[in-house]
Structures are given as structure tokens and as C-alpha cells.
LODREN-202316 format. One record per residue: y, z, x of N, C-alpha, C, CB in turn; residue number from 1; residue in one letter; chain. Coordinates in Angstrom, 3 decimals, always signed. Each point is the difference from the previous one (the first is absolute). Glycine has a CB too. Example, Ala and Ser with C-alpha at 12.3 -4.5 7.8 and 13.67 -1.06 7.14 Angstrom:
<sites>
((-5.690; +7.800; +13.190); (+1.190; +0.000; -0.890); (+1.200; +0.000; +0.900); (-1.173; +1.246; -1.892); 1; "A"; "A") ((+2.223; -1.966; +1.542); (+1.190; +0.060; +0.820); (+1.090; +0.730; -0.770); (-0.628; -2.145; +1.184); 2; "S"; "A") 
</sites>
This chain:
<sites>
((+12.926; -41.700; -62.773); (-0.728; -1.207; +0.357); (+0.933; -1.205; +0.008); (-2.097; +0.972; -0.978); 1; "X"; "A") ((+3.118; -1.172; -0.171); (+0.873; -0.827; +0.057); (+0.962; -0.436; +1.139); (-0.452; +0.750; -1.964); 2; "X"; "A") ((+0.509; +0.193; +2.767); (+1.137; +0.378; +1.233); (-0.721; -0.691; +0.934); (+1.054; +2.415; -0.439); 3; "X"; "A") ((-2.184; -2.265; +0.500); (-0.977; -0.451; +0.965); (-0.048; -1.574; +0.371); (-1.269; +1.984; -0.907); 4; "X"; "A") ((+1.663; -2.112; -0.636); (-0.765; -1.518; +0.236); (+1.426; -0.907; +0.228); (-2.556; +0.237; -1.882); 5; "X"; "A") ((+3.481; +0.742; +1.425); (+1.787; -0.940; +0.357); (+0.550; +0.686; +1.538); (+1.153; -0.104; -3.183); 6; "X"; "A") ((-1.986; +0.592; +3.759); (+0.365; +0.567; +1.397); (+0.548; -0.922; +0.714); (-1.624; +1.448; +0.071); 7; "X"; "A") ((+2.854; -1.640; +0.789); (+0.234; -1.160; +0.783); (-0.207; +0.582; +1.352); (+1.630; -1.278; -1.578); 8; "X"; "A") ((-1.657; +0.299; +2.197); (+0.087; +1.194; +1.511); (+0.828; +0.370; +0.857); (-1.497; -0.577; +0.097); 9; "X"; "A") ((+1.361; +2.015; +0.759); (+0.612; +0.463; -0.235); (+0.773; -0.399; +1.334); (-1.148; +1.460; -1.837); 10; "X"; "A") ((+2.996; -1.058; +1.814); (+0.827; -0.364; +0.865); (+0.514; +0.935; +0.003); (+0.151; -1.905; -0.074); 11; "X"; "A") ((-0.086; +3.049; +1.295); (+1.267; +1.338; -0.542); (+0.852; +0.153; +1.582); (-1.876; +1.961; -2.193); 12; "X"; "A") ((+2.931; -1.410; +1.859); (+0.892; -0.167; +0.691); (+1.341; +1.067; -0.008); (-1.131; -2.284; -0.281); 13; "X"; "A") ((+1.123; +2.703; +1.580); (+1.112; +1.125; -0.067); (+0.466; +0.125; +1.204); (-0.880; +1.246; -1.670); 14; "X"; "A") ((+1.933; -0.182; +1.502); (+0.959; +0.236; +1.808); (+0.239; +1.161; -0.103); (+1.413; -1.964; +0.570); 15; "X"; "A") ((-0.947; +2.413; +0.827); (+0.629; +1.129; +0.283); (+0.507; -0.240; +1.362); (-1.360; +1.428; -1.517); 16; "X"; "A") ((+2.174; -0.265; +1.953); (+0.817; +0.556; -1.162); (+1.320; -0.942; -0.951); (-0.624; +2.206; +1.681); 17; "X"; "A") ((+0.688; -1.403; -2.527); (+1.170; -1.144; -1.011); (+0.784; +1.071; -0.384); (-1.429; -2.102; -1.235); 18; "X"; "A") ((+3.119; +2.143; +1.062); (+0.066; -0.765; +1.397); (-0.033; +0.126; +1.158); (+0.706; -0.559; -0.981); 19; "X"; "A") ((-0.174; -0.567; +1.836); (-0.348; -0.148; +1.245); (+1.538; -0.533; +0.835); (-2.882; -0.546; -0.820); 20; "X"; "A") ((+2.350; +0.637; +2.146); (+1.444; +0.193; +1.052); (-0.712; -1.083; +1.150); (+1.123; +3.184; -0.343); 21; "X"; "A") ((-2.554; -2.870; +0.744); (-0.290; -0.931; +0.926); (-1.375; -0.496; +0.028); (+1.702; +0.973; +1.145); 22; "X"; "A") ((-2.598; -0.103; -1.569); (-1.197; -0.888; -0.087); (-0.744; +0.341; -1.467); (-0.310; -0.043; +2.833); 23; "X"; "A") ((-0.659; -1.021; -3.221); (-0.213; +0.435; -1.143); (-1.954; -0.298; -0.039); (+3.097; -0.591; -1.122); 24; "X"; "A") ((-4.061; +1.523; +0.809); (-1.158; -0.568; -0.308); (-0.049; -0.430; -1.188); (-0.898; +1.132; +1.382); 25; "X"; "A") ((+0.311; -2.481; -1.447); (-0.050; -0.648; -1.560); (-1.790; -0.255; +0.138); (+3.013; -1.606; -0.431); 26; "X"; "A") ((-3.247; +2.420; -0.157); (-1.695; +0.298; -0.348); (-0.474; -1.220; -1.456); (+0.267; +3.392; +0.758); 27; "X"; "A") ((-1.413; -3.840; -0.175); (-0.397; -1.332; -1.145); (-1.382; +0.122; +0.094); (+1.896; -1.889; +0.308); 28; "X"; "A") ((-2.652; +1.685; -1.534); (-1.462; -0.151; -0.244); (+0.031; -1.422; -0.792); (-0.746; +2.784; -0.133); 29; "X"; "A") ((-0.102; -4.053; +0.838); (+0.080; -0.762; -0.328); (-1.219; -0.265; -0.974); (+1.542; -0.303; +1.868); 30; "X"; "A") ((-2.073; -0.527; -2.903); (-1.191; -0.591; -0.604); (-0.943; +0.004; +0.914); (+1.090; -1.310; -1.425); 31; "X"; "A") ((-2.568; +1.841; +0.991); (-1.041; -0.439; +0.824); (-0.213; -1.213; +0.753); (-0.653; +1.264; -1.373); 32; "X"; "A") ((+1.369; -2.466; +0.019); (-0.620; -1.138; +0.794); (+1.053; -0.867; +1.078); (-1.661; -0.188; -2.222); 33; "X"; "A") ((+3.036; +1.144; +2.295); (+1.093; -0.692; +0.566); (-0.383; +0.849; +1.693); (+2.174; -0.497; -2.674); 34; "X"; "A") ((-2.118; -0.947; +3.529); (+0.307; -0.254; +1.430); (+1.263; +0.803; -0.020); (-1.106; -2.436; +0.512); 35; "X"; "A") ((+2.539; +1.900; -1.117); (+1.012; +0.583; +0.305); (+1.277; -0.421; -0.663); (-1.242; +0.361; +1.878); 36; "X"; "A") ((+2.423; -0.401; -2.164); (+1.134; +0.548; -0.830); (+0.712; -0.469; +0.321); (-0.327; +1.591; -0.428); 37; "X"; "A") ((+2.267; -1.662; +0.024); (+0.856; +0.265; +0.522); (+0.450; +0.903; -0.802); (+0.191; -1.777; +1.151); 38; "X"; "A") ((+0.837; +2.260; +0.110); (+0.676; +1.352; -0.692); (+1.332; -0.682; +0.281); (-1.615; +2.467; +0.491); 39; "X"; "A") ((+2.503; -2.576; -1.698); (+1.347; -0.214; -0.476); (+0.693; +0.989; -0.004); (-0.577; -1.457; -1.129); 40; "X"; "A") ((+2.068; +1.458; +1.877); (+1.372; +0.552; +0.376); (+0.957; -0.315; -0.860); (-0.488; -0.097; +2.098); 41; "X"; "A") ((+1.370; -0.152; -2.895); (+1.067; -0.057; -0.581); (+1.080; +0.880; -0.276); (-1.365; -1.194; -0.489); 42; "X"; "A") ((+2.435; +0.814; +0.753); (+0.872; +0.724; +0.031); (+0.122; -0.411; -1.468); (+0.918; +0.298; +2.539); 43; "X"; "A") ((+0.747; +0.524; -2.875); (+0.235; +0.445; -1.552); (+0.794; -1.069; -0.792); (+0.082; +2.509; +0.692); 44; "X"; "A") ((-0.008; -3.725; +0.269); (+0.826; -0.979; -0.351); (-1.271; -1.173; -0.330); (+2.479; +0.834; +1.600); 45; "X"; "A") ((-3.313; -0.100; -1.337); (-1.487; -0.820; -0.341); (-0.343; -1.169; +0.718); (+0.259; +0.645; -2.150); 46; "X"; "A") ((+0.382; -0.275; +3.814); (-0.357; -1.156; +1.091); (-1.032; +0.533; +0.843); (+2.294; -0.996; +0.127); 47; "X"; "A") ((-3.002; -0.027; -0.199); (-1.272; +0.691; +1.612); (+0.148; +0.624; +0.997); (-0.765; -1.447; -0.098); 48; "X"; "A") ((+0.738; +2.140; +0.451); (+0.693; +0.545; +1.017); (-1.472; -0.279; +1.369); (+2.063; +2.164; -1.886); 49; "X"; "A") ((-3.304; -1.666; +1.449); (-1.115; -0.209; +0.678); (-0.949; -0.296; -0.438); (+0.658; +0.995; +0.983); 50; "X"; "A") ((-2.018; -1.380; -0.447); (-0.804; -0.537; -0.655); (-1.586; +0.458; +1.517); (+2.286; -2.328; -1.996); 51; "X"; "A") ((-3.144; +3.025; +1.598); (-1.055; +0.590; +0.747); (-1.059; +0.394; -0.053); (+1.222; +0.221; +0.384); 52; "X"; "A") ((-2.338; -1.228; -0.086); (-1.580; -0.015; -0.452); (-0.563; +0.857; +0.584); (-0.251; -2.015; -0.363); 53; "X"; "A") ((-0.350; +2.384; -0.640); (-1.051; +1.129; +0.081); (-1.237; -0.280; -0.322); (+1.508; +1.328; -0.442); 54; "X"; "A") ((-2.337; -0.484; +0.990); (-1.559; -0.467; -0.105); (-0.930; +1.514; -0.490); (+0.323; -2.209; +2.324); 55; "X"; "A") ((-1.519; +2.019; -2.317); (-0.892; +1.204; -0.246); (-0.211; +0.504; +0.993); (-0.950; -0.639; -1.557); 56; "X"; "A") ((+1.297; +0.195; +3.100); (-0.495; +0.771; +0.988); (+0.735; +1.783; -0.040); (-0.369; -2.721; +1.468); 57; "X"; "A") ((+1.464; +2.488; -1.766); (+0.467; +1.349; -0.261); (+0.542; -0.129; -1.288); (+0.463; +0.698; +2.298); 58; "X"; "A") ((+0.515; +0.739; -2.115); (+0.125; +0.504; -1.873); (+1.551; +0.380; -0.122); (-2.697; +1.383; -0.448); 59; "X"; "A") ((+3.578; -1.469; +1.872); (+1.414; -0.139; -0.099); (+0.781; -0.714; +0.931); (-0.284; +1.833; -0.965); 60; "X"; "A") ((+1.772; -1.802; +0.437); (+0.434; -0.833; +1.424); (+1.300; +0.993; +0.204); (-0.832; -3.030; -0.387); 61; "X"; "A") ((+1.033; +3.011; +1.176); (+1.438; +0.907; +0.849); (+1.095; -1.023; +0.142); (-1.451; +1.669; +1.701); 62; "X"; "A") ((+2.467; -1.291; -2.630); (+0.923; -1.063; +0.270); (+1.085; +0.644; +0.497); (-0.740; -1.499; -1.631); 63; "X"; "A") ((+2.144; +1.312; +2.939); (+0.874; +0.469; +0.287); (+1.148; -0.728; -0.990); (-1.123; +0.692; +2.372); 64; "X"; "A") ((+1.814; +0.380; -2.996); (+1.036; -0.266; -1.408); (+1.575; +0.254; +0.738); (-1.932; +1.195; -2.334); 65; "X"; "A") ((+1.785; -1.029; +3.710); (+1.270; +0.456; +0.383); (+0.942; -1.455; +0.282); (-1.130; +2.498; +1.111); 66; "X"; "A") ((+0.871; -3.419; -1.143); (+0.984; -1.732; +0.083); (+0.589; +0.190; -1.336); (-1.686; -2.071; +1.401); 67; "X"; "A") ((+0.392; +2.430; -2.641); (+0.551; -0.428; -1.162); (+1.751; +0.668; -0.427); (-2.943; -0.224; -0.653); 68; "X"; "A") ((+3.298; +0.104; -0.261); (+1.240; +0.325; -0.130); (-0.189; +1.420; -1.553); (+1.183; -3.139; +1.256); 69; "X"; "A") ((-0.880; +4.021; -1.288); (+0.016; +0.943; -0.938); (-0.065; -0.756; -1.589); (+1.395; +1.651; +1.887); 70; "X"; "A") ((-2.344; -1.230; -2.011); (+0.135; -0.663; -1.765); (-1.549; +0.234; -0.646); (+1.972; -2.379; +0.573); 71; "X"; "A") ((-2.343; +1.278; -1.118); (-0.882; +0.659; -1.337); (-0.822; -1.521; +0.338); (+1.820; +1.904; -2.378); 72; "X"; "A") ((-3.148; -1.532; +2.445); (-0.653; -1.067; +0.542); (-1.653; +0.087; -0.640); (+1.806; +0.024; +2.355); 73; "X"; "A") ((-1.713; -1.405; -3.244); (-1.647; -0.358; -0.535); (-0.945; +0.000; +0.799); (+0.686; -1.266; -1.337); 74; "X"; "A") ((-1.537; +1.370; +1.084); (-1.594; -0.484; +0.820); (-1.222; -0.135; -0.832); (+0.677; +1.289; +1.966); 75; "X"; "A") ((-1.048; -2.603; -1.590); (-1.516; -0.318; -0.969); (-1.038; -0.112; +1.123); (+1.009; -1.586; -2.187); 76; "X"; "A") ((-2.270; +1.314; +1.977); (-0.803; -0.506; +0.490); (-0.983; -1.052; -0.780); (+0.529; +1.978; +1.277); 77; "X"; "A") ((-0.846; -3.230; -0.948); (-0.853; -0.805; -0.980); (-1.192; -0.335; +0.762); (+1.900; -1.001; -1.339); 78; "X"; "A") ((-2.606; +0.835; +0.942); (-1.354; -0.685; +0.516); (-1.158; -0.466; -1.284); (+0.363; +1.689; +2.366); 79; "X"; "A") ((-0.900; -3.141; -1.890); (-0.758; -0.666; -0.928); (+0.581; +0.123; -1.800); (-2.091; +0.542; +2.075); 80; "X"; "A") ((+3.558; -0.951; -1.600); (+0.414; -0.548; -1.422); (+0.325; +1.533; -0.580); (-1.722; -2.545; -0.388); 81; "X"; "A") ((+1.760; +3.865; +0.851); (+0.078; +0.805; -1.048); (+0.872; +0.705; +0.909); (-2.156; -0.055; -1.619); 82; "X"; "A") ((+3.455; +0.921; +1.538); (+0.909; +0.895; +0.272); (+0.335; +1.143; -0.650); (+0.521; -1.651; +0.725); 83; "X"; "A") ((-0.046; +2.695; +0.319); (+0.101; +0.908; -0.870); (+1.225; +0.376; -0.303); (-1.861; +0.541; +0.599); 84; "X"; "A") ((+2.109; +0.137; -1.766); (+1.977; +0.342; -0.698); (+0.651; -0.096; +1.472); (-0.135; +2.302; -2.425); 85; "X"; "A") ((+1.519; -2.009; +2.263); (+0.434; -0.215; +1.446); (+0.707; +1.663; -0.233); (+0.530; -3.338; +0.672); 86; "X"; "A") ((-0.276; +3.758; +0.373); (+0.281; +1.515; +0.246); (+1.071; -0.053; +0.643); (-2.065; +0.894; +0.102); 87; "X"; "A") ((+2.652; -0.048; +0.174); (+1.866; +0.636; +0.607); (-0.460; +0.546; +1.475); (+1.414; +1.288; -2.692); 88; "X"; "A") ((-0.656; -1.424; +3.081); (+0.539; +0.712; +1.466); (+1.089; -0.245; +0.476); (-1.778; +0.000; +0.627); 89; "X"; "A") ((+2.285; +1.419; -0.411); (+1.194; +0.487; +0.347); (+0.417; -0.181; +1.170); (-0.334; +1.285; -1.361); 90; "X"; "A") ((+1.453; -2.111; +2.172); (-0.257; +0.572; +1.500); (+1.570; -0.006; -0.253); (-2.485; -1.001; +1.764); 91; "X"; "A") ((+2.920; +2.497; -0.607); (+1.051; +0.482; +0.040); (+0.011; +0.726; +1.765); (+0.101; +0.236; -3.138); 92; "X"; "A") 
</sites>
């Protein structure tokens, strides 16, 4: 019951494949009550690399990873003040 009542809502977020060479699906479930997001790029030097709103109409986005340069690369997504951990991806 306790869990219940500290529930935040929910933001989940993942990709494939990882790693990756040229394109990547980055799959996101946003909060009921969120319109829509951004989804954050960073490279490993912890500079922006991109920045790409997302909404509830769908549930992923297809990004082409082949410009980027081989390395080790963050990604968050935030919406209505709440984000989720930030995750790795590989592109090689």
C-alpha cells in the first residue's frame, strides 16, 4: 500500500540495438499526464550533442547514429519536471 501512495509517474525508456552502427530505436513511455518530452543526446565529454521532442502520439523514435563518431553516448528523457537515470549507448 505504501508503494502506492509514493508512486511517481511513470517515464520508461530504452533502445535497441546497443550497440549500434547506424540506426537506433529509442523506445519511451511517457507519464499519463505528459503531452510530451525531450529526449537528451550526450556524448561522454558531457556535451549535447542532440536534443528531440517527443510526444504520446507514439512510443519510439528512430534515430540514424551513423554522423555520430564511435564512442559511448548518454541519453535521458524528461518530461513535466521528472527524468529518467540516463542510460549508455554504444555506437561503433
Amino acid at each position: 500500500v505504501l508503494s502506492m501512495l509514493n508512486k511517481k509517474p511513470e517515464l520508461n525508456l530504452d533502445i535497441f540495438p546497443n550497440p549500434a552502427s547506424e540506426k537506433v530505436n529509442i523506445f519511451y513511455a511517457l507519464p499519463e499526464n505528459a503531452d510530451e518530452g525531450v529526449l537528451h543526446i550526450i556524448d561522454n565529454n558531457g556535451r549535447l550533442i542532440n536534443l528531440f521532442i517527443v510526444d504520446n502520439h507514439t512510443n519510439y523514435l528512430s534515430l540514424d547514429v551513423e554522423p555520430y563518431q564511435n564512442g559511448i553516448y548518454q541519453y535521458f528523457i524528461e518530461s513535466n519536471g521528472i527524468s529518467t537515470p540516463s542510460k549508455k549507448i554504444v555506437v561503433q
